[in-house]
VOBA-1610 file (N, C-alpha, C; in pm, whole numbers, padded with zeros to 5 digits, always signed):
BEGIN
Unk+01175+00895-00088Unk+01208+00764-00038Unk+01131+00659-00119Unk+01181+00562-00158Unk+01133+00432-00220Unk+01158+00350-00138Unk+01076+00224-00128Unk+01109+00090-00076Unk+00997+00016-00196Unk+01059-00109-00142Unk+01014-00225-00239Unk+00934-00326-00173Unk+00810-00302-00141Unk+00714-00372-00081Unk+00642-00579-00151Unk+00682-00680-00075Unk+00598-00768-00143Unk+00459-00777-00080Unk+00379-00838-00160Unk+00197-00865-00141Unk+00210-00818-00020Unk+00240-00925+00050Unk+00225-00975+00221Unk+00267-00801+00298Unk+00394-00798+00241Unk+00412-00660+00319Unk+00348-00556+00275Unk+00287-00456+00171Unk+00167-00421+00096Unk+00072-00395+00203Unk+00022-00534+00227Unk-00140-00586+00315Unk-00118-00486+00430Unk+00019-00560+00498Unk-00017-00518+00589Unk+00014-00343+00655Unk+00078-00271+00554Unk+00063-00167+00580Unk-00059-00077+00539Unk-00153-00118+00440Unk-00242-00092+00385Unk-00349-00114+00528Unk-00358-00233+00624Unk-00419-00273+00699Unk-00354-00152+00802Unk-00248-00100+00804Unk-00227-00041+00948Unk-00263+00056+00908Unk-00229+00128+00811Unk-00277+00271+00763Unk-00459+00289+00779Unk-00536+00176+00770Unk-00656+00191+00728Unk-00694+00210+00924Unk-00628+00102+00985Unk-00644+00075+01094Unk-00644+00258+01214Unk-00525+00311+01190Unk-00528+00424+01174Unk-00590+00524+01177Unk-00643+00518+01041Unk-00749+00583+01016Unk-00870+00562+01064Unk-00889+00461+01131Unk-01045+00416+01193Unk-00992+00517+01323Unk-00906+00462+01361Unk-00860+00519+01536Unk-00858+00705+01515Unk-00886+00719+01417Unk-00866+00881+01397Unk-00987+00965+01369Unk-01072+00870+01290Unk-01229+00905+01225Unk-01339+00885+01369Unk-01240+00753+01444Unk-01363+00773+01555Unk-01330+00796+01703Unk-01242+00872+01722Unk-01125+00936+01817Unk-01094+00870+01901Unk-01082+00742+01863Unk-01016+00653+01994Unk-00892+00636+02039Unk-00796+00750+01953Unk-00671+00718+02034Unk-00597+00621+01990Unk-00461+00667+02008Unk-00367+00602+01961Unk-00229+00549+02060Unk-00258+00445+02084Unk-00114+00365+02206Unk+00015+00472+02206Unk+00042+00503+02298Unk+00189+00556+02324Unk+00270+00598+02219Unk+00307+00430+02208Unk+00432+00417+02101Unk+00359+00431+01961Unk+00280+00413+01929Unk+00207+00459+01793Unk+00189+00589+01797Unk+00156+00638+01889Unk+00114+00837+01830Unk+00287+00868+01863Unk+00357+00860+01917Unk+00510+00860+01890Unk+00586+00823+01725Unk+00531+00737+01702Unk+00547+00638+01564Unk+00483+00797+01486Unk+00385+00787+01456Unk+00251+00900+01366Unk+00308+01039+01383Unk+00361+01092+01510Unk+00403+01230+01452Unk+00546+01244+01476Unk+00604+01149+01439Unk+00780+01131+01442Unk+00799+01250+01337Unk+00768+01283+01208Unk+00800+01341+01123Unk+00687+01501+01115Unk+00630+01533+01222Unk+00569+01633+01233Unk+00383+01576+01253Unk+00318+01688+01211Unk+00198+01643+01235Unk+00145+01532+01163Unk+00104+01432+01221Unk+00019+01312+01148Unk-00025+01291+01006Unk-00078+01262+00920Unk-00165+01278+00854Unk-00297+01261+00874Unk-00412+01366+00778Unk-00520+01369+00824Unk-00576+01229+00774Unk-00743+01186+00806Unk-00794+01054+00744Unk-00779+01079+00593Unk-00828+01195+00549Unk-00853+01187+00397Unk-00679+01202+00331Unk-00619+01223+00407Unk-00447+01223+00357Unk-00424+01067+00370Unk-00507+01021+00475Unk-00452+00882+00471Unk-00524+00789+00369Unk-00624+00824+00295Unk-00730+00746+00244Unk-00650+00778+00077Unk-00590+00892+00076Unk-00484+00878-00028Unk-00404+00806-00078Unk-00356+00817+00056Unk-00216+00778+00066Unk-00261+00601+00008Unk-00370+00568+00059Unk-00456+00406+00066Unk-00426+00353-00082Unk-00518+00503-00147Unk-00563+00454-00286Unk-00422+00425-00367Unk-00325+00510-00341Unk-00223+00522-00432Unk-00122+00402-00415Unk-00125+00377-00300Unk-00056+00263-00247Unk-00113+00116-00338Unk-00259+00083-00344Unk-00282+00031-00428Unk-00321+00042-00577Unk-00326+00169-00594Unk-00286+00182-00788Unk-00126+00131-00785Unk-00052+00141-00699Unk+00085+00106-00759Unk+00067-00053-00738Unk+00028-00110-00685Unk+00017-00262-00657Unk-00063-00280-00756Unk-00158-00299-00773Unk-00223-00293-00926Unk-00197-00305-01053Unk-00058-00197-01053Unk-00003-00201-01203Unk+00145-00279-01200Unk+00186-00283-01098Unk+00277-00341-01089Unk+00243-00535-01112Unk+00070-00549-01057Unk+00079-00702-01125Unk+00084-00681-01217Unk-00039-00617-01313Unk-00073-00582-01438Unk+00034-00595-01546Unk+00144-00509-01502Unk+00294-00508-01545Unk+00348-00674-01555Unk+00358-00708-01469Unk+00357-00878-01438Unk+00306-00991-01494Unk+00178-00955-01519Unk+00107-01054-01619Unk+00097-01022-01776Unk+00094-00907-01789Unk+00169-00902-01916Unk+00271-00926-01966Unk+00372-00908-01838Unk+00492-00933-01911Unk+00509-01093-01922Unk+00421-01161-01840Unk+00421-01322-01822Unk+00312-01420-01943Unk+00281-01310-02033Unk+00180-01336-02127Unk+00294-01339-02258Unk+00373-01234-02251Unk+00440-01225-02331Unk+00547-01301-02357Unk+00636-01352-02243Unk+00671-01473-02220Unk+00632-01587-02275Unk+00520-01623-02253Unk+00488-01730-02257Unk+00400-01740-02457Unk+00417-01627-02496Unk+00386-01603-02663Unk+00485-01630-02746Unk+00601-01597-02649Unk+00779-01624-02712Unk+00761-01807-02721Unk+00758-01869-02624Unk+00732-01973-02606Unk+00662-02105-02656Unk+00510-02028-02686Unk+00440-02082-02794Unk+00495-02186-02871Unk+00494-02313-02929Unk+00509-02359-03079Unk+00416-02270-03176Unk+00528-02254-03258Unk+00445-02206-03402Unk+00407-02297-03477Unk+00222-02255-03501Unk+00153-02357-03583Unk+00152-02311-03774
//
C-alpha cells in the first residue's frame, strides 16, 4: 500500500504512532476504538516495530524535501542570467 502524505498529515501520524507507543511502553491502555483501530489487521505492533516504523516514515520525508530542494536549486540555475 502507498499513500501520499503532506507535512501536516506526516506530523500527525508520526505524533499518533509515537503517541502509541508511549501508551504501550508505559501500559496505559488504549481507548476502545483505538485498540479496535491497532489490532484490526492482527496483532499490534510492538514499540520497537513502531519506533521503526517512526524512523522510516521520516527518512522518507527527509528525502523527499531533499529531492525538492534540489530539484528547486536546479530550477532556479536554469534560470540564472548568464554572466
Amino acid at each position: 500500500m502507498t499513500a501520499s502524505l503532506d507535512d501536516q498529515e506526516l506530523a500527525a501520524v508520526l505524533a499518533g504512532l509515537r503517541l502509541l507507543q508511549h501508551a504501550l511502553d508505559h501500559r496505559t491502555g488504549l481507548p476502545n476504538g483505538i485498540s479496535a483501530i491497532y489490532t484490526d489487521a492482527g496483532p499490534g505492533l510492538t514499540s520497537p516495530q513502531i519506533d521503526f516504523l517512526c524512523r522510516r516514515l521520516n527518512t522518507t520525508r527527509q528525502t523527499v524535501k531533499r529531492d525538492l530542494t534540489i530539484e528547486e536549486s536546479r530550477h532556479s540555475d536554469e534560470r540564472a542570467p548568464s554572466t
